[in-house]
C-alpha positions as a printed Julia matrix, in Angstrom:
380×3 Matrix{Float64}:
 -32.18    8.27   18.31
 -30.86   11.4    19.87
 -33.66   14.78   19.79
 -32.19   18.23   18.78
 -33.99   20.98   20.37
 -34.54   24.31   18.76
 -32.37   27.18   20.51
 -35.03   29.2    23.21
 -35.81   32.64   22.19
 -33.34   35.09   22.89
 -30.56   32.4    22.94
 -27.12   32.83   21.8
 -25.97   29.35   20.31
 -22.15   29.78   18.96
 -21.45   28.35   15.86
 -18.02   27.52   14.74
 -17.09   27.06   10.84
 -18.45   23.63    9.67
 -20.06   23.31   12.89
 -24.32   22.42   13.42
 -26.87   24.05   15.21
 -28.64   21.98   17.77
 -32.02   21.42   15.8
 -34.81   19.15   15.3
 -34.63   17.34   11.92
 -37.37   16.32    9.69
 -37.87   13.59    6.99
 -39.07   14.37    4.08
 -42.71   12.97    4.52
 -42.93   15.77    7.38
 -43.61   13.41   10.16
 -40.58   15.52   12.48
 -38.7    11.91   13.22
 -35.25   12.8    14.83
 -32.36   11.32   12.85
 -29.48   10.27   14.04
 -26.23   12.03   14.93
 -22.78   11.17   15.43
 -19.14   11.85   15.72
 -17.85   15.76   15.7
 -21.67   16.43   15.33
 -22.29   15.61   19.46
 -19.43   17.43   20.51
 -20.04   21.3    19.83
 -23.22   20.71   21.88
 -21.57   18.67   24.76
 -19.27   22.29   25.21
 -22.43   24.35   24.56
 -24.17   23.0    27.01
 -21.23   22.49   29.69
 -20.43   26.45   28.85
 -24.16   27.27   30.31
 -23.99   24.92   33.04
 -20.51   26.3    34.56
 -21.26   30.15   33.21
 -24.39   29.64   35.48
 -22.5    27.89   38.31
 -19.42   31.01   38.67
 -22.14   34.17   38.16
 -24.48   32.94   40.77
 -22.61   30.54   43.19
 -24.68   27.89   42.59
 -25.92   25.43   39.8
 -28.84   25.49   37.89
 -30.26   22.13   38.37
 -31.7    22.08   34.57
 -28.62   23.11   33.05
 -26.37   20.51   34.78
 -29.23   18.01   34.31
 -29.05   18.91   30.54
 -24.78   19.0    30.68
 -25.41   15.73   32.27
 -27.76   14.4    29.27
 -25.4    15.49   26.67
 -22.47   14.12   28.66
 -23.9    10.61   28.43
 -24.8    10.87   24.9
 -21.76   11.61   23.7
 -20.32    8.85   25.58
 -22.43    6.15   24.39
 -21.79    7.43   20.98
 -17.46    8.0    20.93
 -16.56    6.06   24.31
 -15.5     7.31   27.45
 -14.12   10.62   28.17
 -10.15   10.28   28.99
  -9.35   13.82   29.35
 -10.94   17.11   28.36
  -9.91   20.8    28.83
 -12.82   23.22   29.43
 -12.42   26.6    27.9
 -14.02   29.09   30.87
 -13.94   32.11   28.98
 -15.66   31.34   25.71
 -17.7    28.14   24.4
 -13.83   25.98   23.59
 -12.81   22.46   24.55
 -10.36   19.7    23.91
 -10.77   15.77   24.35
 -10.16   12.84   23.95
 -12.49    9.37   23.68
 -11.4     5.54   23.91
 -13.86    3.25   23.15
 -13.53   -0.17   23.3
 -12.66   -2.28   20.29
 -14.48   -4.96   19.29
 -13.02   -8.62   20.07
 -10.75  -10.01   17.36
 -12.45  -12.7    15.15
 -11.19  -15.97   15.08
  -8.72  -15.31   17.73
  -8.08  -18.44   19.53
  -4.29  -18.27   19.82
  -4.89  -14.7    21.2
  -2.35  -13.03   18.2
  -4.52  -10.89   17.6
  -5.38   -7.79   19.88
  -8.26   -5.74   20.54
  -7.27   -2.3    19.71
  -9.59    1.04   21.34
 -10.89    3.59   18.85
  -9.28    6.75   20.31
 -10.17    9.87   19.15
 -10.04   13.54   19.42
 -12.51   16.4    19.71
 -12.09   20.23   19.24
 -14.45   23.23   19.19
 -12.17   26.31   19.76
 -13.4    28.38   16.89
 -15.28   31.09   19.48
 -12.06   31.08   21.49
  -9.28   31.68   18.83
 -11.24   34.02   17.2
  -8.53   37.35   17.91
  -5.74   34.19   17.37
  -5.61   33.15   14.14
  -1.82   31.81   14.35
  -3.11   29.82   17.42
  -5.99   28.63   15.23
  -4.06   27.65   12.07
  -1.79   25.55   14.57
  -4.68   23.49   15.83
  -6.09   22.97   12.67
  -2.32   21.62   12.16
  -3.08   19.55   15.04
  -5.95   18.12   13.75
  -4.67   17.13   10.02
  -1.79   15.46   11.95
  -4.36   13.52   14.77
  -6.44   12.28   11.6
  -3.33   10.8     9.68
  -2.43    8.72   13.06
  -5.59    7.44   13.39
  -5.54    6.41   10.09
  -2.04    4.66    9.62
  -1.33    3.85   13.75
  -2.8     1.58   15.98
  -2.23    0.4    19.88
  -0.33    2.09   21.97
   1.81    4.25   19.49
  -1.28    5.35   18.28
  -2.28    6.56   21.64
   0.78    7.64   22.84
   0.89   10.33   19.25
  -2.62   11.33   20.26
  -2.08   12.19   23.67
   0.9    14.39   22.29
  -1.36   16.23   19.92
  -4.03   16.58   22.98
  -1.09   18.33   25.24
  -0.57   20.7    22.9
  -3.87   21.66   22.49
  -4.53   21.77   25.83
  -1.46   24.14   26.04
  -2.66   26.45   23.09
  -6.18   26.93   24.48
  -4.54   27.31   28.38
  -2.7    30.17   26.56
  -5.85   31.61   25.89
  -7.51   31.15   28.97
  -4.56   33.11   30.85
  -3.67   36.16   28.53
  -7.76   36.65   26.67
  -5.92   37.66   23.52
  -2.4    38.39   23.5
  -0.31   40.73   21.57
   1.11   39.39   18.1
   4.28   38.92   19.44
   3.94   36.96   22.6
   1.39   34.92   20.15
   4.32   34.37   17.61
   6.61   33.51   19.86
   4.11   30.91   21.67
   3.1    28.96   18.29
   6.97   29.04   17.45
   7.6    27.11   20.58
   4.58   24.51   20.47
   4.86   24.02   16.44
   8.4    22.94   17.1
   6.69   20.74   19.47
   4.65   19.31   17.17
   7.42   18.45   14.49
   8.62   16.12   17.35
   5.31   14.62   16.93
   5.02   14.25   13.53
   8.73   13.21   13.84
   7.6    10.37   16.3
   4.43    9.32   14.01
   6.77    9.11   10.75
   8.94    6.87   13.29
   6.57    4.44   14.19
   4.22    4.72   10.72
   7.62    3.24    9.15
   7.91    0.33   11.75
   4.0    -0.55   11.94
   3.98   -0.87    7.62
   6.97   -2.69    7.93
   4.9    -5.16    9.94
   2.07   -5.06    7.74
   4.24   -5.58    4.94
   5.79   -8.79    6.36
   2.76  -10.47    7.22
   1.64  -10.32    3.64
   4.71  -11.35    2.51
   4.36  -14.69    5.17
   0.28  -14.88    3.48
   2.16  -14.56   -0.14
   4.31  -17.54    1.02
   1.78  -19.67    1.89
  -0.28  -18.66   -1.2
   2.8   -19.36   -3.23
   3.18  -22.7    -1.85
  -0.47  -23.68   -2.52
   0.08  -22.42   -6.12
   3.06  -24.45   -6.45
   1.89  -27.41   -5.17
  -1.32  -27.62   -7.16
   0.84  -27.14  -10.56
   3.2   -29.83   -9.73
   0.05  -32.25   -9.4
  -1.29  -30.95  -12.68
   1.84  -31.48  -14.5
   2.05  -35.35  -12.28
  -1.1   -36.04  -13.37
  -0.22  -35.3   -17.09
   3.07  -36.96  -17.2
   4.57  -33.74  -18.59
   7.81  -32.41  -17.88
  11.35  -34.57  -16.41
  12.61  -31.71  -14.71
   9.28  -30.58  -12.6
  10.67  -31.43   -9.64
  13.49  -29.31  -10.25
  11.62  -26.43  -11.47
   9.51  -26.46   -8.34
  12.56  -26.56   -6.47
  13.45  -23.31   -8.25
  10.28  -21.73   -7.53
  10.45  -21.91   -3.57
  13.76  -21.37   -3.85
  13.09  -17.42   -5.4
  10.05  -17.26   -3.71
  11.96  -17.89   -0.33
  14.91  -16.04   -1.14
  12.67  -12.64   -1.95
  11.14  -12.93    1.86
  14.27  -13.59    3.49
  15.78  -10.17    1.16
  13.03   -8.15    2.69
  13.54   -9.41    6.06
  17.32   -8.29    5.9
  16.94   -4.88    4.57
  13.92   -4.4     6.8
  16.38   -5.19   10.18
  18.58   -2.31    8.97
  18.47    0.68   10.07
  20.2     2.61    7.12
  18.02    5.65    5.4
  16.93    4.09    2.45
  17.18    0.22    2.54
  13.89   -0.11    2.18
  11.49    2.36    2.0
   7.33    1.53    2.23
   4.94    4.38    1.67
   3.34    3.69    4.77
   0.02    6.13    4.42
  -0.8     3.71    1.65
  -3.03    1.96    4.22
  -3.06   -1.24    5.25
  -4.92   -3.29    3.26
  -2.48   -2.04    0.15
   0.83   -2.62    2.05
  -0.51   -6.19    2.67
  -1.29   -6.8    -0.99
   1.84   -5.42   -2.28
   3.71   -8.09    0.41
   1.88  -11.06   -0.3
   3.1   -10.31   -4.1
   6.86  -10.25   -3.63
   6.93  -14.3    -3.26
   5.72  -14.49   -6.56
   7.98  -12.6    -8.08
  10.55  -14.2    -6.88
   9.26  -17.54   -7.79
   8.54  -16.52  -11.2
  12.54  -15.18  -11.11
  13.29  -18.24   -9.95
  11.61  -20.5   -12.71
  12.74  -17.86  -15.17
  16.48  -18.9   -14.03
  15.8   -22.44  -14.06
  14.6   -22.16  -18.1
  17.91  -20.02  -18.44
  20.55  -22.56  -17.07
  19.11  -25.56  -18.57
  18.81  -23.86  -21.86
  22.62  -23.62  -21.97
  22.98  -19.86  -22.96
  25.38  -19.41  -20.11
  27.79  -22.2   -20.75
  27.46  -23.65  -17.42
  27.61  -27.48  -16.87
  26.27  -29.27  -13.61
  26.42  -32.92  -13.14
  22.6   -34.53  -12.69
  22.75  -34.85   -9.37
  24.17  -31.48   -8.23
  21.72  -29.48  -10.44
  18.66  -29.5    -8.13
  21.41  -28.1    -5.34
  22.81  -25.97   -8.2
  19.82  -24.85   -9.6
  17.8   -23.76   -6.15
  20.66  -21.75   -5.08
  20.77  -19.79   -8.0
  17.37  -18.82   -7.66
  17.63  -18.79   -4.14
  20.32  -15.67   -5.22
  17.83  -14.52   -7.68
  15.12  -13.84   -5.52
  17.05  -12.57   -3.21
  19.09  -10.11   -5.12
  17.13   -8.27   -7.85
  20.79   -6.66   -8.69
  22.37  -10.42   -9.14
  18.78  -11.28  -11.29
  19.79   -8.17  -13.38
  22.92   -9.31  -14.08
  22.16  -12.66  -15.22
  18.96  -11.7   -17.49
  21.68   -9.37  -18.82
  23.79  -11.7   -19.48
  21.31  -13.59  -21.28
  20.06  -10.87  -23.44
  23.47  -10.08  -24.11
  23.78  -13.75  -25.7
  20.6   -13.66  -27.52
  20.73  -10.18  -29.19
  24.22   -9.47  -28.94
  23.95   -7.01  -32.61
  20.85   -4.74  -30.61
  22.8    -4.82  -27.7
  26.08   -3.62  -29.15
  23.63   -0.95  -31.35
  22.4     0.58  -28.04
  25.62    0.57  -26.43
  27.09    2.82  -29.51
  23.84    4.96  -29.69
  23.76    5.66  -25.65
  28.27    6.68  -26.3
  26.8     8.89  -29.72
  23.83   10.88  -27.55
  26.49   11.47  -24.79
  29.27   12.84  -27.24
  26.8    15.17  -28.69
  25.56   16.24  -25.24
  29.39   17.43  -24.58
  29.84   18.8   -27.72
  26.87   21.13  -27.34
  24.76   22.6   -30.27
């Protein structure tokens, strides 16, 4: 439990938009029990009471033994709640400060082939509301900042994470030094100063867009490789069912064509994923995690399903294609193989088939779609 004290008499406490006063809460049943604080919550009284300590410490030449001891208090506090302090910027004209925490993450479970790492929980800390008060384009940029530090530590993690982070925490160190030299500038030096670091922070954002792309791409991939294994199991437990009920001749051909697609649609990701064109594929990586894993550990089933689609196809004998016995397993898992790998070649073949089964709706579509485009030439 941390205690709040009520603000002494007389005492100026700053309070920033969104921000608490250091108080004393009470339950309900009005027995004055402290609850507990954490997060953002610590901070604005961390820089409250460092503002005191050092305002004390430069007006009289020496330190006030209570306030450091109460700097000191909050200090440790905050640290026990967010981690340690990595680095911090100390407004000395107004109540302001920057940092950054890294706490320690918590040791993988069932990690025994050490593939798994232990990632720190980094995150940053502003109160520079008193300070950018006469700055508001230096103000909107930091609350820029900030939308852009909580998307990162949503989506990145590791050292990409940390490296974006530290990035944002320059910058912010640089706005509020800008403060700290000129009190508050003139609305053109401003300008001109937020031009220069918001370009700065489009490299950022450039660099987090960068490596969001690469880390979903991983995410992706490993539930693709969980979909795989899933889609094995599947398989494998419907080719005992239809064993055990003596159903089917061609199961062990249809099971071929089901790892076949469900192969073929991991080894098509992989691929596209290795290329660096704009556009190969494309994962909405702010999804989260969880989500991107899902969707992966889906695509083998597609595929598979493709894949026993195809099978149903060739052996029906719509596409006039004839294999000899012993070549159609061979035959048969390659084109699914194809299938799940290609959804364009799939396309073309379930075309195909349509084409054969409905050739009168097809042909009837075909003359409608050439009848809405001649009228769209003609005009009204």
């Amino acid at each position: 439990m941390i205690e709040y004290r009520e603000p002494a008499p007389g005492e100026e406490v700053p309070q920033g938009p969104g921000q608490k006063l250091p108080r004393r809460a009470t339950r309900s049943d009005g027995t004055g029990e402290a609850i507990d604080e954490t997060g953002a919550a610590l901070f604005p009284q961390l820089v409250w009471a460092h503002y005191q300590w050092e305002r004390k410490l430069h007006s009289d030449g020496s330190a006030d033994p209570a306030l450091e001891q109460a700097y000191r208090q909050k200090l440790t506090e905050f640290q026990r709640k967010e981690g340690r302090v990595e680095q911090v910027y100390w407004s000395t004209r107004d109540a302001s400060a920057v940092a950054m925490t890294v706490q320690p993450g918590k040791p993988a479970r069932l990690n025994g082939l050490g593939l798994r790492d232990e990632d720190d929980v980094v995150r940053l800390h502003r109160v520079t509301d008193w300070a950018t008060r006469g700055a508001p384009r230096i103000a909107d940029l930091l609350h820029e900042c900030d939308l852009l530090a909580m998307r990162i530590s949503q989506v990145l993690l590791g050292t990409t994470e940390q490296i974006a982070l530290r990035w944002i925490l320059g910058i912010e160190m640089h706005l509020l030094g800008f403060l700290e030299r000129d009190g508050t500038p003139d609305e053109k030096a401003e300008a001109e100063f937020v031009t220069v670091q918001r370009r700065k922070l489009a490299e950022c954002e450039t660099y987090y867009h960068r490596a969001a792309s690469k880390s979903g791409r991983i995410v992706y991939v490993s539930g693709m490789l969980i979909g795989v294994w899933l889609a094995a199991l599947f398989g494998l437990v419907v080719g005992f069912l239809l064993w055990a009920a003596g159903l089917g001749d061609d199961r062990q051909t249809i099971l071929i064509c089901y790892g076949a697609g469900a192969i073929g649609a991991l080894v098509s990701a992989l691929s596209r994923m290795s290329r660096a064109e704009h556009g190969r594929f494309n994962i909405d990586f702010e999804l989260g995690r969880p989500l991107l894993r899902r969707l992966g550990a889906y695509r083998p089933f597609l595929g598979g399903a493709i894949g026993v689609a195809l099978f149903f196809l060739l052996a029906s004998g719509l596409l006039d294609i004839q294999v000899d016995d012993q070549q159609k397993p061979y035959y048969y898992g390659f084109f699914a193989f194809l299938a799940g790998f290609s959804e364009r070649f799939a396309a073309v073949v379930l075309g195909a088939a349509e084409h054969r089964l409905a050739p009168g709706e097809q042909g009837t579509q075909t003359v409608s779609a050439r009848s809405h485009r001649s009228e769209t030439a003609d005009g009204p």
